[in-house]
N, C-alpha and C positions, 0 to 999 in steps of 0.2 A: 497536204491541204492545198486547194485551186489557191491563189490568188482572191480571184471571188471572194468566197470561201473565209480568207487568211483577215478581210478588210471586214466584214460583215461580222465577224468573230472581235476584231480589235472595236469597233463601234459596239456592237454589244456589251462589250465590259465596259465601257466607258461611260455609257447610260446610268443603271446604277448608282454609278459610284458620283454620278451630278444633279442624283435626286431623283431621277424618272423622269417618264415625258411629260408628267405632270410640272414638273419645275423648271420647263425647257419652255422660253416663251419667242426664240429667235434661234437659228442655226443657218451659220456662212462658214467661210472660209476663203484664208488670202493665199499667199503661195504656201505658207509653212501651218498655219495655225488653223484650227478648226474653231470659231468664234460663237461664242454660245450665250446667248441673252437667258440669266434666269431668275427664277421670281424669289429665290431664298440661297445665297450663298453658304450660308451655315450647313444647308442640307449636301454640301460637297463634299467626300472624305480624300481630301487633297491628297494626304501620305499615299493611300491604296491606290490613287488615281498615277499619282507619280512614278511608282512602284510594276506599270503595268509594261511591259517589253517595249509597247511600239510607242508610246508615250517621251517625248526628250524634255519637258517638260511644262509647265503652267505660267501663266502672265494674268493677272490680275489689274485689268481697266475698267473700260465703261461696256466690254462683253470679258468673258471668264473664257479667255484664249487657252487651248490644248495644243502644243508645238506635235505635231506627228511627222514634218518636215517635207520638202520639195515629191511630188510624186502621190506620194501616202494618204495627204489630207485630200486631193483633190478625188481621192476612189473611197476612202472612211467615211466622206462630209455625205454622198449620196444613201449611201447605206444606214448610216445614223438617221436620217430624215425618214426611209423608209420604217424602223423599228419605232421612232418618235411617233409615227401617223398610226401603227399597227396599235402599237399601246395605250394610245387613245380610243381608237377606235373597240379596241377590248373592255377598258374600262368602262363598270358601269355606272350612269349616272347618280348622282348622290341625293335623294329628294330634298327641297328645300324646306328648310327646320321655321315651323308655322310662328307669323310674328308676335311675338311677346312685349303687354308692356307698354308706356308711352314717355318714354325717355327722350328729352331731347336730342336733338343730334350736335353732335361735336364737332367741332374744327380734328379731330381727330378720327372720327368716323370716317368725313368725308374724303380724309387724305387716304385713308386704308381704301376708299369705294376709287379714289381716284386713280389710284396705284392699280388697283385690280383691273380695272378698266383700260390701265395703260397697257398693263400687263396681255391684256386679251388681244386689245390691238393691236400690239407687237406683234402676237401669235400667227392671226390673223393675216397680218401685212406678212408672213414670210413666203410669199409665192415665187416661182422665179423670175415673172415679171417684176417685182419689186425689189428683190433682193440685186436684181442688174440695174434698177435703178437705185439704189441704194449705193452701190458700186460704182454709177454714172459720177454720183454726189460723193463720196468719199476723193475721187478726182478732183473736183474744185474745190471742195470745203477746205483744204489744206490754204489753199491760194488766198483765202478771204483775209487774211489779215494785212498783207501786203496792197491788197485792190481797197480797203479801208484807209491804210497810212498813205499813197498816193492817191486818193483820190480827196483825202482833207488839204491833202499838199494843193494838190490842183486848184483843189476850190480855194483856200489861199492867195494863189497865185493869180486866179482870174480876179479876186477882188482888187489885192496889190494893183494888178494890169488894169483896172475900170479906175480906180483913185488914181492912179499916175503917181503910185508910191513906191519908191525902191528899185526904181529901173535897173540900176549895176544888179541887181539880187533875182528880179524875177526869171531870167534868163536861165540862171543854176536852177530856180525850183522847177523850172517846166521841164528841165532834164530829170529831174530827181524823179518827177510826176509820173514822166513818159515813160520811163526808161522799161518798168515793169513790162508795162502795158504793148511795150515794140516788140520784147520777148517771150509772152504772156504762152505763147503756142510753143516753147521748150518746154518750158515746167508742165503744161499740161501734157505734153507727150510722156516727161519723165512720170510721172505720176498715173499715165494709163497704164503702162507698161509696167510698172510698179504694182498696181492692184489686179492687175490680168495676169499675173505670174510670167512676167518676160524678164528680160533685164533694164533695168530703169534708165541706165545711161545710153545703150541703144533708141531708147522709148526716145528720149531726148537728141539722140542724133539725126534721128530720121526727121522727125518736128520740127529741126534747125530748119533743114530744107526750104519751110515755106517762109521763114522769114528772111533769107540771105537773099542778098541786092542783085546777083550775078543772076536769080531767077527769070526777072525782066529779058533777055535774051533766048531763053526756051519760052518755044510756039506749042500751044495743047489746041486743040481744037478752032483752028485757024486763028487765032488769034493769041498775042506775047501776054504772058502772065504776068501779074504785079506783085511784089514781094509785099507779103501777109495774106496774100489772095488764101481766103477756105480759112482762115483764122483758128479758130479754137477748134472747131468743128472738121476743120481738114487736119488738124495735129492729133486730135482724139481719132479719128480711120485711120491715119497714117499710123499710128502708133499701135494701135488694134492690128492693126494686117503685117506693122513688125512683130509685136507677141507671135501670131499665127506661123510667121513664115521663121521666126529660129525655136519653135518646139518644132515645128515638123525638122527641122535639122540637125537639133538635140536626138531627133528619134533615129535618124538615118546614117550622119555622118557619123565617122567615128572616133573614140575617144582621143588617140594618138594626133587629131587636127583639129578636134573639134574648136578649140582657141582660135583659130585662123580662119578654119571655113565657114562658121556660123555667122558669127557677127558681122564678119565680110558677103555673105550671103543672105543676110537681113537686113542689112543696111541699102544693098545695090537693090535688090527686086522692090523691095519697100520705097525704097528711093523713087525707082524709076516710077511705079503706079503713083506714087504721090506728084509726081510733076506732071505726068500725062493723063491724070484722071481724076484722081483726088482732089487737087488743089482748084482745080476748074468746077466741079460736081459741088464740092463744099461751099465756095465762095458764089454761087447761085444760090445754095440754101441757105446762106446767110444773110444775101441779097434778099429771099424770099420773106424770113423772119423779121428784120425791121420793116419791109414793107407793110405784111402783116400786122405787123404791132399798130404801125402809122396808122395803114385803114381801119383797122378793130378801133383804136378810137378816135379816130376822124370821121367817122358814119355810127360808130356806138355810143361811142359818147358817155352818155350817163348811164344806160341801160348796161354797156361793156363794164364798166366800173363797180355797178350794182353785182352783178353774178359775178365779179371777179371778188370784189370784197366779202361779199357774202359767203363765196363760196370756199376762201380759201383755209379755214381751220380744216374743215371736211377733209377739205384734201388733205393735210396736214394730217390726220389721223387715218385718215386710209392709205399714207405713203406716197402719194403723188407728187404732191408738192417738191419732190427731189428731181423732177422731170425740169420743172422750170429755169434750174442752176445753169443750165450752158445754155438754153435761151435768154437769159440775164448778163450772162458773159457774152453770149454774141452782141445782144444788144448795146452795149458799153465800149466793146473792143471798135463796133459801128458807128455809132453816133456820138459816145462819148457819155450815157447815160443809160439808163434803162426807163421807160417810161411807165415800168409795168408795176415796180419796188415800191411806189409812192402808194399806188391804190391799195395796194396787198396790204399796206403796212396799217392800214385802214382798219383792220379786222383786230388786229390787238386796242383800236380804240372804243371799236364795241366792249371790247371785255372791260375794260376800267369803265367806261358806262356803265355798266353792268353790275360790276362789283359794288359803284355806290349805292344803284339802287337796291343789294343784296342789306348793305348796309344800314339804309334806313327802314328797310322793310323789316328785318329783324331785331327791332329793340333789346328784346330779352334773350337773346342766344348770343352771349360774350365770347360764346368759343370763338364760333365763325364768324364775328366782327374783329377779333383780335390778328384772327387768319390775313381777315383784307387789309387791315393796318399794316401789317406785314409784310403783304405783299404787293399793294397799291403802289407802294414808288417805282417797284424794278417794273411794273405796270405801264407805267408811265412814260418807260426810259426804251419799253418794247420788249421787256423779258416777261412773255405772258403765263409760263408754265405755271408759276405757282397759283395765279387766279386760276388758270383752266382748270390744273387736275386738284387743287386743293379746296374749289368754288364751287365754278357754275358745271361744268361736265358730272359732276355725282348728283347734282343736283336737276340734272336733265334738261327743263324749261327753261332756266335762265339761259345754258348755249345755246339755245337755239334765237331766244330769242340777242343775245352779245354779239351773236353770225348775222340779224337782221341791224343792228345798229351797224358793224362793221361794212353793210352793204350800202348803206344811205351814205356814211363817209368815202365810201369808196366810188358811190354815184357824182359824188360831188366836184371829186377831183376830176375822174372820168368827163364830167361835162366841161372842166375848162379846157382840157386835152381838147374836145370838140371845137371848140370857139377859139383855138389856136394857141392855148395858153400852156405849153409842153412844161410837166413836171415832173422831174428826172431825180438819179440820183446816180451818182460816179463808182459805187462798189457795191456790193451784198453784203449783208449780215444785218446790220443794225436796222432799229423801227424805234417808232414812235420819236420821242424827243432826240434820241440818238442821232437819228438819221439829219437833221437840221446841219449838221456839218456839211453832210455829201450832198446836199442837194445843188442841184443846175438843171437848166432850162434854158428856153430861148427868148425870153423878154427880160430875163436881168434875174439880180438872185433877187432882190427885194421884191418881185410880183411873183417868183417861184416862190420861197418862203411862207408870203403869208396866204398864198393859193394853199399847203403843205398843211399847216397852221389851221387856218379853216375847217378844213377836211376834218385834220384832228376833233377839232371840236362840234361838228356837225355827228361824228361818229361816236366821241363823250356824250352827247344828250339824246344820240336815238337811239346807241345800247340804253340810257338809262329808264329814256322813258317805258320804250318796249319793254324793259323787264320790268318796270315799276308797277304797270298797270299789266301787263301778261305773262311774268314769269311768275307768278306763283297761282295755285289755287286756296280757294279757303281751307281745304283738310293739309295740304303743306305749308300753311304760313299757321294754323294750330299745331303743327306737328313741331315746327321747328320754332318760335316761338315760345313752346309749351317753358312756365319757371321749372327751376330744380325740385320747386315744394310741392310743384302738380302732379309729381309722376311717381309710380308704383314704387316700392322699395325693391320689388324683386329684380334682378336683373334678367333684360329681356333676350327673349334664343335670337342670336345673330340672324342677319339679312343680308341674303345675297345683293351685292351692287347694282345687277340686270335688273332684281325685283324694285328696286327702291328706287330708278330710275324710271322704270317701267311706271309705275303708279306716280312721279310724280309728272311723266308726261301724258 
């Protein structure tokens, strides 16, 4: 059997036995494992699956990992993808079962409509443009915990420094602060090099490069380079072009040296393009980025802020949103903030707006008032999933209109950024309340704060009102509304999530 052949055979039995392509709603893979998003794990016959030759075994996380091993996965993962689109494309559609009935809807309804919907989207988002960006973000996401704990430090420490508190101590926290932040471009080397199937600690060696001091003495294009010059953005190419250059030497050289000449040969050519082109190339497009940022809201203003807020759940379901992570790390690693994190964070304000007005609108549906009670604090704190997919997204109109409050808070902040009023924040990950730690600026924290603060609440009342008066219609606020004693006894034939979203937008 070809090779071909051998891989297209082992992906075929593998399908099956993880449910069909029906139950496949994601398919990646890192060096070893073949990573598989699916909508029913039960529908997995793990024993059979483990039992198959080319299989070394199963990992069970947040995707349902198949180890096939160095080589294997990365020629199985394309051939699985191709039998997943054939099998769909074979299947024939299933007519939708006519609606029955006038039962209200449940806080459990909408999480089965939400899930489905996640579900889809997944599917959907797995192009290869996304799934590299997905790859781009698995490189930083690791990092966010650390750019969170030194960036509370920091903000800490600039208060300490503005009160004239604890002089002997501030000096250790700004080490503590920085320290990350001075080697920020190893780990991200280690961790390109990591998820691009290279060796991690090479990924890492080559990245040193652009931070070590000695750099300042090599000339790139007429002019002496500065160490961190290309930052995150020249460690992530650097580290890309060492992947490239020890697989091609995995391929050629041979086993008996391969210890010596590879990594010695992917460190010197990687090296050297990194000082004479890379490091110069990167750190103009990182020059170009914060510039960027500056004039988008320095000439945008309110209007930047509006479509940024507005628009960013969208992205966030369509996969984008993974694009913005090293433009948030360059920006930080630059200025010392990101100026972009404050507005974005904007759009989870719309949705607790939102959610109240779900709340008052619905008097008689306890399901999904119990739902927002529920889920309103981690709301609050900027953990928006259980309002999106348990809420307003099954519900259709209220996201859209949660996406319109989120833009009015996000115009808001947007227009002080205009008027000179820069508000920032020192790390990724956290929103909403959260975020009040990392925030910094350039007028002091007490005028970034309650610029922050504002916003928040500019974005609570136009989610609410927008949905109060426009997220619902009359036939969906009798629908969901409807008592337990108004509705049929029969139980009604299921509704697809497309349809029910469909009519209620």
């Amino acid at each position: 059997m070809s090779e071909e052949n051998k891989h297209r055979a082992t992906a075929a039995a593998i399908l099956p036995l993880v449910g069909g392509a029906a139950n496949v709603t994601s398919v990646a893979h890192c060096m070893t494992r073949l990573r598989l998003g699916l909508r029913d794990r039960s529908l997995v016959q793990e024993e059979a699956l483990k039992a198959l030759p080319a299989v070394m075994g199963v990992v069970e996380d947040d995707t349902y990992q198949i180890v096939l091993g160095p080589g294997t996965v990365a020629r199985v993962t394309p051939e699985f993808e191709a039998l997943v689109a054939e099998e769909r494309a074979d299947a024939p559609e299933e007519p939708a079962a006519p609606a029955g009935g006038s039962d209200p809807v449940t806080a459990e309804e909408l999480a089965a409509q939400g899930a489905a919907l996640r579900a889809e989207r997944k599917a959907k988002n797995a192009t290869p443009f996304k799934l590299f960006l997905r790859r781009i973000a698995n490189i930083f996401v690791p990092l966010i915990p650390a750019l969170i704990g030194c960036g509370i430090i920091a903000g800490l420490n600039g208060l300490l420094v503005n009160l004239g508190w604890l002089p002997g101590i501030t000096p250790a926290l700004a080490a503590i602060a920085s320290g990350f932040m001075a080697l920020i471009a190893v780990f991200v080397g280690y961790n390109t090099a990591k998820e691009f199937g290279g060796t991690p600690i090479l990924g890492g060696a080559v990245a040193s490069i652009i931070v070590y001091a000695k750099v300042a003495d090599v000339e790139a294009f007429g002019q002496h380079l500065s160490p961190g010059q290309g930052g995150v953005l020249g460690a992530l190419a650097a580290a890309c072009l060492g992947v490239y250059v020890e697989k091609r030497c995995r391929r050629w050289v041979p086993e008996s040296v391969d210890v010596l000449v590879t990594p010695t040969v992917t460190v010197l050519v990687s090296g050297l393009a990194t000082l004479f082109g890379l490091m110069f190339l990167a750190g103009e497009v990182s020059s170009w980025i914060g510039e960027a940022a500056d004039w988008l809201l320095a000439h945008g203003g309110a209007g930047a802020g509006f479509l940024l807020g507005g628009l960013f759940l969208p992205l966030v379901m369509l996969g984008l949103h993974q694009a913005l992570i090293p433009i948030h790390t360059t920006l930080i690693e630059g200025a010392g903030f990101t100026v972009l994190l404050p507005i974005l964070a904007m759009a989870g304000a719309g949705q607790v707006g939102a959610a109240l007005a779900i709340y008052l609108r619905l008097p008689r549906n306890t399901s999904i008032r119990t739902t927002i009670k529920s889920a309103l604090w981690p709301g609050f704190l900027g953990v928006g999933e259980p309002l999106i997919y348990g809420v307003s997204l099954p519900l259709g109109r209220p996201f859209v209109t949660a996406c319109a409050g989120g833009a009015f808070g996000g115009a808001f902040v947007g227009l002080f950024n205009q008027l000179g009023t820069d508000v920032g924040s020192t790390a990724i990950g956290p929103s909403g309340w959260a975020l009040f730690p990392l925030l910094d600026g350039n007028h002091g924290l007490a005028q970034t704060i309650a610029v922050y603060a504002a916003g928040l609440i500019v974005g609570y009342v136009a989610g609410f009102v927008a949905t109060y008066w426009f997220g619902f219609t009359k036939t969906m606020l009798a629908e969901l509304n409807a008592a337990p004693d108004e509705t049929a006894p029969a139980s009604p034939a299921p509704v697809a999530a497309e349809e029910r979203v469909a009519e209620k937008v």
